[in-house]
C-alpha positions, 0 to 999 in steps of 0.5 A: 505630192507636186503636180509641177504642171501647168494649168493648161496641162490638167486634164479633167475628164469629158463625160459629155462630149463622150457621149456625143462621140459614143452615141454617133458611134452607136449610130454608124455601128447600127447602120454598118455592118462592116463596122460593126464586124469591125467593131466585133473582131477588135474585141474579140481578136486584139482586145481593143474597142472600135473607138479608140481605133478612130481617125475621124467621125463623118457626121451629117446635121441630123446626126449632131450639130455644130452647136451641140459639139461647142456645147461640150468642148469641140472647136472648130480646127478647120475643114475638109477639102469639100468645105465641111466643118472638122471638129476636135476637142483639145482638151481630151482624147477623141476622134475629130468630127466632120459635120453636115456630110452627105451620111454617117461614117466612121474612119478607122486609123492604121499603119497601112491602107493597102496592109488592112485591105489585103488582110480583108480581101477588100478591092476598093480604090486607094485615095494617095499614091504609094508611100504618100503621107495620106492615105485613105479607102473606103471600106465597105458599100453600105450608103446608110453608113460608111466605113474608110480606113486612113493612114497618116505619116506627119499629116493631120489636114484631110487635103492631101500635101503634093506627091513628090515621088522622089521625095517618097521614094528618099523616105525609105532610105531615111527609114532605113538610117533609123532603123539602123543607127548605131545605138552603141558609141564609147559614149553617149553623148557621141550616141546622142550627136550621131542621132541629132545629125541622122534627125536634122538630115531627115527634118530637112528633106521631108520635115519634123512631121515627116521625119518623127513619123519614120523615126518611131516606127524605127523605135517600135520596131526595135523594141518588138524584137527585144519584147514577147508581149509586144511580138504577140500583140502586135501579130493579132493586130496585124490580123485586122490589118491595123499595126500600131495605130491605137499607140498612146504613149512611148516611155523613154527611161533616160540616166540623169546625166544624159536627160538634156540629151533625149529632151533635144533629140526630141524637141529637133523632131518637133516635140513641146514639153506639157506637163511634169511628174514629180511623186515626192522624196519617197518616189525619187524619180521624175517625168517630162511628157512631150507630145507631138500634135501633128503625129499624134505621139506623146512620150513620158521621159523618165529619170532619177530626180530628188525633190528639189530639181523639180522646181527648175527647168531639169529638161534643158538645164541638165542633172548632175550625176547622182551619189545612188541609183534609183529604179530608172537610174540603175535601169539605164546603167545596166542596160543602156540609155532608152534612147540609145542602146535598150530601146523603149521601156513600153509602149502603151497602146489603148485597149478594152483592158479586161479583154486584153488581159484575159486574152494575153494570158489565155492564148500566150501565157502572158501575164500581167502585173498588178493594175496602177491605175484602176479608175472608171476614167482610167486603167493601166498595167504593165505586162510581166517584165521580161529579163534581159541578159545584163552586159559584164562590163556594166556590172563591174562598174557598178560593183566598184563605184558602190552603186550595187552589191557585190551579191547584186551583181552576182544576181544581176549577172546570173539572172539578167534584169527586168527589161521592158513591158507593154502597158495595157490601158484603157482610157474613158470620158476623154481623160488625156492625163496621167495617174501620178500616184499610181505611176509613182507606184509602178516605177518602185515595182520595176525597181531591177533590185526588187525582182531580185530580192523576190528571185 
């Protein structure tokens, strides 16, 4: 098995620093009884835990100190509008702390400030004018320990940028341009150009940050309407007013011809590539994984790949068209390119992983496939695949370049084809990397021809 990944990419697990941020939420949740109704309704109603709900952790001296958050990895990265210190750990998943504040306090992400406050009759006073990139509530009265509600849009600085309005105002319009870009072209080179040209256009007016924020809510919204598992759990976290604030990762699945494409439209956003995937010959496929530091979004960008290529630089260097399709080669020939016309293959969000299960299947019959992950440090499993309708034409052209049976089509063309997933997970101790095996693993069980065979 190859790694291919740099050193500075492999992530190791931070069982201290996890205890510092557990014990600081500890705290606060003893002191507030909002945020431990929070913490209650997170669990019990969306099968989520408070702390991956977490923008930030307001911390005063006697609670941590400075030195006790070097001691176990956090750097200083800069500080508030109010001179107090913000920490973070880079080499891990963690809320950032904010040190020596007046008292404790914990920030919880959401999509929308004015969404959460409505949902629970809160009359507070909203800090950021309508469709700012930054804006932030607080939550509750209890002095002992506070609880705010925060939403970012390409912003990651606790000083808020200057309101344009007009500016405001555009990034609907730009929202809509997402949202309703033409996915379907005679090609998807054309499908690729036409993204690049509505992205750069973006980029320009409100910038990368900005710009990559509004263009996955777009994609978000587009694979809901194509997922059950998603439609569902999106509405029980609706219920707390949070949306999607708890995402981890996005997952492209990309034909090998058009890979250098999808690496472009997400390096124009502001995407860097970190780590590579590759699982060895008897996997047969590959990843790039991109992060974006500023809105917090990382992809896994996945596609055929045979154990030669992943030395080079596949990302930007192109692949060839293959002589056979493997499980993400045959995906995206029967439904589209991820980018383009079939949407997101999952989403991953993070959850209390036992809990989620057990709700989704008990209140909407969802089920889940087999855990690919399954260590104290990480756990992840996919949502029953749901099928999709397969288009003729795609059939046809399979069928006769021999990349599928004749019976296969007939299946395919009857029956549709596994189509996305939502992915549970739940990660401890910070882990910020990926289970390669296990990963390798689940591809094989999304193969469209294996549920055939089991049809």
């Amino acid at each position: 098995m190859t790694a291919a990944a740099k050193p500075e990419f492999n992530w190791e697990q931070q069982p201290a620093a996890q205890a510092v941020v557990d014990r600081l939420i500890k705290e606060a949740v003893a002191l507030s009884p909002s945020a431990e109704k929070m913490g209650k309704g997170m669990s019990e109603q969306a099968g989520t835990r408070l702390l991956d709900w977490l923008d930030h952790i307001a911390a005063p001296s006697n609670a941590v100190s400075e030195s006790e958050l070097k001691e176990v990895g956090f750097e200083l990265v800069g500080q508030t509008p109010h001179g107090k210190p913000v920490y973070e750990h880079l080499g891990a998943i963690f809320p950032r702390v904010i040190v020596n504040t007046e008292a404790l306090g914990l920030a919880l992400k959401a999509d929308s400030v004015s969404d959460y406050l409505a949902t629970h009759g809160i009359a507070a006073e909203i800090h950021g004018q309508p469709l700012a990139r930054l804006r932030s509530a607080r939550v509750d009265r209890d002095e002992k320990a506070q609880l705010w509600v925060i939403e970012r849009h390409g912003w990651t600085s606790f000083e808020p940028p200057a309101y344009d309005a007009e500016q405001a105002l555009r990034s609907l319009d730009h929202l809509d341009s997402f949202r309703t870009r033409n996915r379907w072209h005679d090609n998807d080179v054309a499908g690729f150009e036409h993204a690049y040209q509505l992205i750069e256009r973006v980029a320009d007016d409100l910038g990368e940050d900005w710009a990559c924020d509004l263009f996955f809510e777009a994609e978000r919204q587009y694979w809901m309407r194509r997922n059950r598992a998603a439609r569902v759990q999106k509405a029980r976290q609706d219920k707390l007013g949070l949306g999607w604030a708890n995402h981890d990762h996005h997952t492209f699945r990309s034909g090998r011809e058009a890979y250098k494409y999808l690496i472009k439209a997400l390096e124009l956003m502001g995407f860097f590539c970190r780590e590579r995937f590759y699982a060895g010959a008897q996997a047969g496929w590959g990843a790039q994984v991109l992060e974006h530091k500023t809105t917090r979004i990382t992809i896994f960008a996945d596609v055929d790949m045979s154990p030669e290529e992943v030395e080079g630089d596949f990302a930007h260097n192109g692949l060839p068209a293959a002589e056979k399709l493997g499980t993400v080669g045959l995906w995206t020939a029967l439904h589209g390119e991820s980018f383009l016309q079939a949407g997101l293959h999952h989403l991953e969000c993070q959850f209390d992983f036992d809990g989620l299960r057990e709700q989704m299947k008990a209140e909407a019959g969802i089920g889940m496939m087999d855990p690919f992950s399954n260590f104290d440090h990480l756990k992840q499993q996919f949502t029953e695949g749901e099928r999709w309708a397969v288009d003729a034409g795609r059939i046809s052209r399979l069928v006769e370049a021999g990349m599928i049976t004749e019976d296969q089509g007939g299946q395919f063309s009857t029956q549709g084809a596994i189509g996305s997933h939502l992915e549970n997970l739940e990660r401890n101790n910070g882990f910020k990397g990926f289970n390669q095996t296990g990963i390798s693993h689940i591809i094989a069980k999304t193969d469209p021809r294996e549920h055939l065979a089991k049809a």
